[in-house]
C-alpha positions in Angstrom: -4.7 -3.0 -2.5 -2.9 -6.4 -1.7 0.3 -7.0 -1.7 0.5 -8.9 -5.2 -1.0 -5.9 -6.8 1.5 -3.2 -4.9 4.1 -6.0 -6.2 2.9 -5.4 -9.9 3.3 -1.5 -9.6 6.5 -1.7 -7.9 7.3 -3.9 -10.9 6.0 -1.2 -13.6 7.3 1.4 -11.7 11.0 0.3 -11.7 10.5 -1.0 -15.5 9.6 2.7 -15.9 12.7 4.7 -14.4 14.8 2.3 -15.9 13.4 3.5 -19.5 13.4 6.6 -18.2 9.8 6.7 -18.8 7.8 9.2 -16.8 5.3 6.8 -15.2 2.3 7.6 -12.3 0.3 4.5 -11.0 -3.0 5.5 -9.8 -5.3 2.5 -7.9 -8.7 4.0 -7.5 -8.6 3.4 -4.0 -5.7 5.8 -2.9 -7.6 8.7 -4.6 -9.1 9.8 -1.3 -8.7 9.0 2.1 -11.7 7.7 4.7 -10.8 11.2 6.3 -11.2 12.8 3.3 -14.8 11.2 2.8 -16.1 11.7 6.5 -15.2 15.5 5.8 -16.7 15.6 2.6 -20.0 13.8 3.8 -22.7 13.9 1.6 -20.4 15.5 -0.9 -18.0 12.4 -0.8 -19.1 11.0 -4.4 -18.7 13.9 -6.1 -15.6 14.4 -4.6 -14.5 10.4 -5.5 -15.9 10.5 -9.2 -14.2 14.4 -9.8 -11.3 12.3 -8.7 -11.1 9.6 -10.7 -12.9 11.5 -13.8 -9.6 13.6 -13.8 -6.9 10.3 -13.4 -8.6 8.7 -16.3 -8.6 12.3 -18.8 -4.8 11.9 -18.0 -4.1 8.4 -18.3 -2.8 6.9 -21.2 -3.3 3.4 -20.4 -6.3 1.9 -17.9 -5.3 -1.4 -16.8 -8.6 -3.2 -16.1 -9.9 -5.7 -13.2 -11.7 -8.1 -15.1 -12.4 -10.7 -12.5 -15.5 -12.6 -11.3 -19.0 -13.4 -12.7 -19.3 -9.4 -14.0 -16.9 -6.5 -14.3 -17.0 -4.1 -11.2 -19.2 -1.1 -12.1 -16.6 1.0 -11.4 -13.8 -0.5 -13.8 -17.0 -0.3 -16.5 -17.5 3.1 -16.2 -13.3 4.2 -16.4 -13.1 1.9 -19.1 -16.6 3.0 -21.2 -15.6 6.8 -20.4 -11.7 6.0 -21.5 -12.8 4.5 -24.9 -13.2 7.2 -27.4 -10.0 8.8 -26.1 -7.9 5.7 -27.7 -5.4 6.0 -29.8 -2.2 4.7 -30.6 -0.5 5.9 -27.7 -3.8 5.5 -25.3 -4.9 1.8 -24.3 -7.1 -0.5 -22.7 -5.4 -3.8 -21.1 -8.1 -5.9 -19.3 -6.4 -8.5 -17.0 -8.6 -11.9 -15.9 -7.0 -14.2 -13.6 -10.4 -15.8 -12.3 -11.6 -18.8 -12.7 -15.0 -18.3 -12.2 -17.1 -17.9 -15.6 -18.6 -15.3 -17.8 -21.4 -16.1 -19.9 -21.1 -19.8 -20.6 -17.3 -20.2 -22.2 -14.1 -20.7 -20.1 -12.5 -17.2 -21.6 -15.4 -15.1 -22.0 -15.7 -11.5 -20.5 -18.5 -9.5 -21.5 -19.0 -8.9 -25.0 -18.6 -4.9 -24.8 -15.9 -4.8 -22.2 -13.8 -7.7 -24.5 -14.1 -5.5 -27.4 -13.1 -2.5 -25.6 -9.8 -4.0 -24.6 -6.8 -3.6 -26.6 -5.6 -7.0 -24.7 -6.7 -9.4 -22.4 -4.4 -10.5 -20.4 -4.8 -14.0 -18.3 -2.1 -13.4 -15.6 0.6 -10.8 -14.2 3.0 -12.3 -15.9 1.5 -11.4 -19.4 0.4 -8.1 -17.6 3.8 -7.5 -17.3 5.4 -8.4 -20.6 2.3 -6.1 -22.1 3.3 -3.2 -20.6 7.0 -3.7 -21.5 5.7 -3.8 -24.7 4.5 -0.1 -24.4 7.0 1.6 -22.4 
């Protein structure tokens, strides 16, 4: 994770404890460690995806990568197996900062991942003010 994106969290995090708003930021990448996988071996996807499976049945809002040409397989599976768990208090906030195209508009994201969003967001900034909204 870069140091914008750690910025972001710090951001959320703080917005959080100040609302006194219980708040757990998981990145997909600090699920497990490269120890963790070498151990694991040939068991290391299961281990990843039982992981990850469990952070989304808990979440209550999936911020999603958006960026570049296609959405990361990943990001497509968190978000298609998040879906049918929305509600009013559950959401889907896609974030696309890229410039590079999808499909042949300016703004387009794929068709199924656009609808699944509750918002698209176009920088951190709006990321932000989003999830002020909802805390």
């Amino acid at each position: 994770m870069g140091n914008a994106q750690r910025a972001i969290i710090t951001k959320i995090e703080t917005l959080a404890r100040n609302r006194r708003t219980k708040t757990e930021i998981i990145f997909p990448y600090d699920l497990i460690t490269q120890e963790e996988i070498e151990r694991l071996g040939a068991h290391a996807k299961t281990g990843i995806f039982q992981r990850c499976k469990s952070y989304v049945d808990d979440a209550d809002i999936v911020i999603a990568l958006l960026n570049g040409s296609q959405v990361d397989d990943g990001t497509a599976w968190e978000m298609g197996y998040f879906y049918p768990k929305k509600s009013p208090e559950k959401k889907i906030i896609g974030i696309r900062t890229d410039f590079r195209r999808a499909e042949e508009s300016e703004d387009a994201v794929v068709n199924a991942i656009e609808c699944s969003c509750d918002w698209i967001v176009r920088s951190k900034e709006e990321l932000l003010e989003t999830i002020f909204q909802l805390l």
